[in-house]
C-alpha positions in Angstrom: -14.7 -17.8 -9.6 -16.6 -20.8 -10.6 -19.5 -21.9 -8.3 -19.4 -23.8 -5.4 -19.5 -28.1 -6.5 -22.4 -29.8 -4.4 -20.3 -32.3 -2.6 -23.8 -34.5 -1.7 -24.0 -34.9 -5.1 -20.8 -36.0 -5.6 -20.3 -38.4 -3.1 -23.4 -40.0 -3.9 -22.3 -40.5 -7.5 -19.1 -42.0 -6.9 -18.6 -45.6 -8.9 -17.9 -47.5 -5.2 -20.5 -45.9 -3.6 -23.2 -46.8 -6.3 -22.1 -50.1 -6.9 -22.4 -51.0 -2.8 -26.3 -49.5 -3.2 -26.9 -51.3 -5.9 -25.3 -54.9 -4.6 -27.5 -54.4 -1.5 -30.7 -53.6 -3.0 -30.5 -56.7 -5.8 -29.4 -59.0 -2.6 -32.4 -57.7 -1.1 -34.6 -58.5 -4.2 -33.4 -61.9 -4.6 -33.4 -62.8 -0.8 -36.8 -61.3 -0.1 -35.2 -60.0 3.1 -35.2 -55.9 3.1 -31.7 -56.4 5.5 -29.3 -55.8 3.1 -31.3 -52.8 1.9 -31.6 -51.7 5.5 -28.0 -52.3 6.4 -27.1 -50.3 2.9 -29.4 -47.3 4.1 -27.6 -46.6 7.1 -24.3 -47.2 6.2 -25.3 -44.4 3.6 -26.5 -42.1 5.8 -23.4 -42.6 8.0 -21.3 -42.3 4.3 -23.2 -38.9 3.7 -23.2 -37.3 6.9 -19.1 -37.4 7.0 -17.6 -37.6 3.5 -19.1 -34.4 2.0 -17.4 -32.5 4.6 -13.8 -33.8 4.3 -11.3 -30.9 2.9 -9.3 -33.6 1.2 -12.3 -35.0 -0.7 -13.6 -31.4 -1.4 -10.5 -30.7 -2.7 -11.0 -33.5 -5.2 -13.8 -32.3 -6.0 -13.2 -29.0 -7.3 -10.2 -30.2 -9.0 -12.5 -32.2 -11.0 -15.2 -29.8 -11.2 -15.6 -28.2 -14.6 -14.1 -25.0 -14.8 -11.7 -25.7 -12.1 -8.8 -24.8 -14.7 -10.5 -21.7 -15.0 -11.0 -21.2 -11.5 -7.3 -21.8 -10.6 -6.3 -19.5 -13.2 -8.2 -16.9 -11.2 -6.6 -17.9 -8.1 -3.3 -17.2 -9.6 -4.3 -14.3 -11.1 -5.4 -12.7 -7.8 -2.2 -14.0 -5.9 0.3 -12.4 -8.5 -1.8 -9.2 -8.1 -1.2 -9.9 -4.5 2.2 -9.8 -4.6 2.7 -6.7 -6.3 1.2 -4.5 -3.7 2.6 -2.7 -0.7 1.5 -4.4 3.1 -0.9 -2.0 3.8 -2.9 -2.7 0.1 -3.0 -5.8 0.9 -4.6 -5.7 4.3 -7.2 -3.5 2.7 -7.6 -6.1 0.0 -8.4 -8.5 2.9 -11.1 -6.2 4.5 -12.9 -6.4 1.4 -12.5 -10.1 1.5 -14.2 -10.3 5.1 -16.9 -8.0 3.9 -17.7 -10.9 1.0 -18.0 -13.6 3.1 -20.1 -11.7 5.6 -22.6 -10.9 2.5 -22.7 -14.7 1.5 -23.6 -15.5 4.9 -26.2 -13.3 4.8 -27.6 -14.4 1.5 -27.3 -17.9 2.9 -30.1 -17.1 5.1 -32.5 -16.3 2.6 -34.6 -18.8 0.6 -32.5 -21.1 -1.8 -29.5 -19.4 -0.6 -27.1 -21.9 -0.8 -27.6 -21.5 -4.8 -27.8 -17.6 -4.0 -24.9 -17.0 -2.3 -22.8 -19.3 -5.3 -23.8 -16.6 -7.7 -23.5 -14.2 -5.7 -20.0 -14.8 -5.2 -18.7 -15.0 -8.6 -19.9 -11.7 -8.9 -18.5 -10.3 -5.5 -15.1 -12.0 -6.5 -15.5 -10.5 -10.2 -15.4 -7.1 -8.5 -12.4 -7.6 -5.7 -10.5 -8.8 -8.5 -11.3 -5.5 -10.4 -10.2 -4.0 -7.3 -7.0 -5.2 -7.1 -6.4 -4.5 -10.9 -6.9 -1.1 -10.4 -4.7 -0.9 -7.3 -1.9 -2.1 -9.4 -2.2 0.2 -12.3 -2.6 2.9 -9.7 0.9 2.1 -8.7 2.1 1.9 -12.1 1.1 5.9 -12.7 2.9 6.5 -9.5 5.9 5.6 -10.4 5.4 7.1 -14.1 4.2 10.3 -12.3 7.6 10.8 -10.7 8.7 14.2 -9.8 12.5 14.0 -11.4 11.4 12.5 -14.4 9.3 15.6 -15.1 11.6 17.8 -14.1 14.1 16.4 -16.5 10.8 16.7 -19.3 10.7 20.1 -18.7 14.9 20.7 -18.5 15.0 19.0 -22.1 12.0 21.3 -23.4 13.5 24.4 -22.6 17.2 23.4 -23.7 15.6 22.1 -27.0 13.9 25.4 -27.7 16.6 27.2 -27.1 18.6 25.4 -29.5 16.3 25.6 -32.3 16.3 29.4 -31.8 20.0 29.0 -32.8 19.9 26.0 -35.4 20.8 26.7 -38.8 21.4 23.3 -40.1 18.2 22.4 -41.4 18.5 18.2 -41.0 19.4 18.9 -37.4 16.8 21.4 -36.8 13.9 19.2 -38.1 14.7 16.5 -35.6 15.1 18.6 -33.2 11.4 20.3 -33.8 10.3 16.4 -33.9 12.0 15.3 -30.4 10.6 18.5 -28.9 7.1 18.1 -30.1 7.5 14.4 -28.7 8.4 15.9 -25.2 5.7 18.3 -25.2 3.4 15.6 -26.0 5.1 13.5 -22.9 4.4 16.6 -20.7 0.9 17.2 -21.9 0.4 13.3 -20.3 1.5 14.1 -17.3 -1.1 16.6 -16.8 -3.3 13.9 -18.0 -2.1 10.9 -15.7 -2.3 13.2 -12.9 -6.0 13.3 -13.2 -6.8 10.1 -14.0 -5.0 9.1 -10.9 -7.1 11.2 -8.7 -10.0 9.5 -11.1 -8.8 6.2 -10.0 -8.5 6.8 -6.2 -12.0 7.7 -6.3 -12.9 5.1 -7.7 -11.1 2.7 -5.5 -13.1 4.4 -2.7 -16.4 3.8 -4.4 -16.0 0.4 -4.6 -15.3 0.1 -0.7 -18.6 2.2 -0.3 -20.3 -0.1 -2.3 -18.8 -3.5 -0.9 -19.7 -2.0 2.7 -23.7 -0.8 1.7 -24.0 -4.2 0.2 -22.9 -5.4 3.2 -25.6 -3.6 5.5 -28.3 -3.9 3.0 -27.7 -7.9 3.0 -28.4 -7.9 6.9 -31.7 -6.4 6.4 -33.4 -7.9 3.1 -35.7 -10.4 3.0 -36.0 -11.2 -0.9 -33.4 -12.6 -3.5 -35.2 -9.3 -6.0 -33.4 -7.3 -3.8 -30.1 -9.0 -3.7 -30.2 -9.2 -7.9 -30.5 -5.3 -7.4 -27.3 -5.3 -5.4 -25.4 -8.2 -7.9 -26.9 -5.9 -10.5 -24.9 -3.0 -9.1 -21.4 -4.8 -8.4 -21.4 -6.3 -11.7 -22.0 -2.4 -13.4 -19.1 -1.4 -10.8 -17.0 -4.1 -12.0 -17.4 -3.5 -15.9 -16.5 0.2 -15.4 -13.8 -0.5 -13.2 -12.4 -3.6 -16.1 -12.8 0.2 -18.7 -10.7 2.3 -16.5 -7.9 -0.9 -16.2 -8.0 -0.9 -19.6 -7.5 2.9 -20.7 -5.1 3.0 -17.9 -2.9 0.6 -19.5 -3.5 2.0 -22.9 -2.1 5.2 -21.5 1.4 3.6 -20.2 1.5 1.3 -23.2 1.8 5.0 -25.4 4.0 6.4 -22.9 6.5 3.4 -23.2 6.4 4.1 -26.8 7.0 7.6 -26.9 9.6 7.8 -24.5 11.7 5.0 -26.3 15.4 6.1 -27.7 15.9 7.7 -31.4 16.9 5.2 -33.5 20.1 3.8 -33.8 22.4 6.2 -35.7 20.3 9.2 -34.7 22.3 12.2 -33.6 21.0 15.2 -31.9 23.5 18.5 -31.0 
């Protein structure tokens, strides 16, 4: 996610609000009477006090901001992840969530942690959207991992050696031997998935453990050293979480492959 905008900043900056400073401080130059000035100063500091914390001019803001195309890109991202997962998923999702914001609150205490706890989140986002990534790829084995589709694996195995035990046409007994070697390989993946899935629910439970010792460690420390040690950690936890995504997916992209129809044309006894 892209860091927090300083809304200050940006309502101080604004064309109208530069151009009223400016008026009042060359009236007050030419007049010789600090009034204007005066008037201007509080007027500013009444400006200042209120606008920053509007929602519809923050909104404007970070719609401006650059990197905001980026950022809502995330946003999507995360809510189409969202939406793929079961009620419960998503109301551990949201734990997770709760546990951020009581970390940035925490860094917020310490000194500069208004610029702290904006890179810190990027980070802690970085890693809840691993999470969620890895959730959904989890439920993609699932359903892969189905019980009838490897029972109907192992039904064509044995009724494909069987046949070539018998085959004398030698055309129809080399595609057989192919398709069979093809469903072996299918079955030697399931073996496969099956482990990486318990791999994966591990590691879904590792990230909690490491979102929640963030969290207690955040209460207690004193120094941003410490919390670049803990950023240092997510983002390692995050980049090994983004590897296991990825062979995950190269795993079903091979199994979509592999268990696609002959050709057109192919016939097989």
């Amino acid at each position: 996610m892209a860091r927090t905008p300083n809304f200050f900043k940006a309502a101080f900056l604004l064309p109208a609000n530069l151009v009223g400073l400016l008026t009042a401080g060359a009236s007050a130059a030419m007049t010789g009477d600090p009034t204007p000035a005066l008037v201007a100063l509080g007027v500013e500091t009444l400006y200042l006090g209120v606008v920053p914390f509007t929602k519809r001019f923050q909104r404007a803001v970070r719609a401006s901001a650059p990197g905001a195309q980026d950022d809502e890109a995330a946003r999507q991202q995360v809510d189409a992840l969202l939406s793929e997962l079961a009620t419960s998923q998503r109301e551990h999702y949201q734990v997770l969530v709760g546990l951020k914001e009581k970390i940035l609150a925490n860094y917020a205490k310490l000194p500069g942690g208004r610029v702290l706890a904006a890179s810190s989140e990027q980070r802690l986002d970085a890693l809840l959207t691993s999470f969620l990534r890895l959730i959904s790829t989890l439920n993609q084995y699932r359903t892969y991992l189905n019980s009838s589709e490897r029972q109907s694996l192992e039904k064509d195995v044995r009724a494909l050696e069987s046949e070539l035990g018998q085959e004398t046409n030698p055309r129809l007994k080399d595609v057989k031997e192919k398709r069979l070697e093809l469903l072996k390989r299918r079955l030697a993946r399931f073996e496969q998935a099956g482990e990486s899935r318990e791999m994966v629910s591990h590691q879904l439970a590792s990230i909690e453990d490491l979102m929640r010792l963030t969290h207690e460690q955040s209460i207690a420390i004193r120094d941003p050293e410490g919390v670049n040690r803990q950023l240092d950690a997510l983002s390692a936890e995050a980049q090994a979480t983004d590897e296991t995504v990825r062979d995950m997916e190269r795993f079903l992209d091979f199994t979509e492959e592999t268990s696609s129809p002959l050709p057109h044309g192919t016939r097989v006894r």
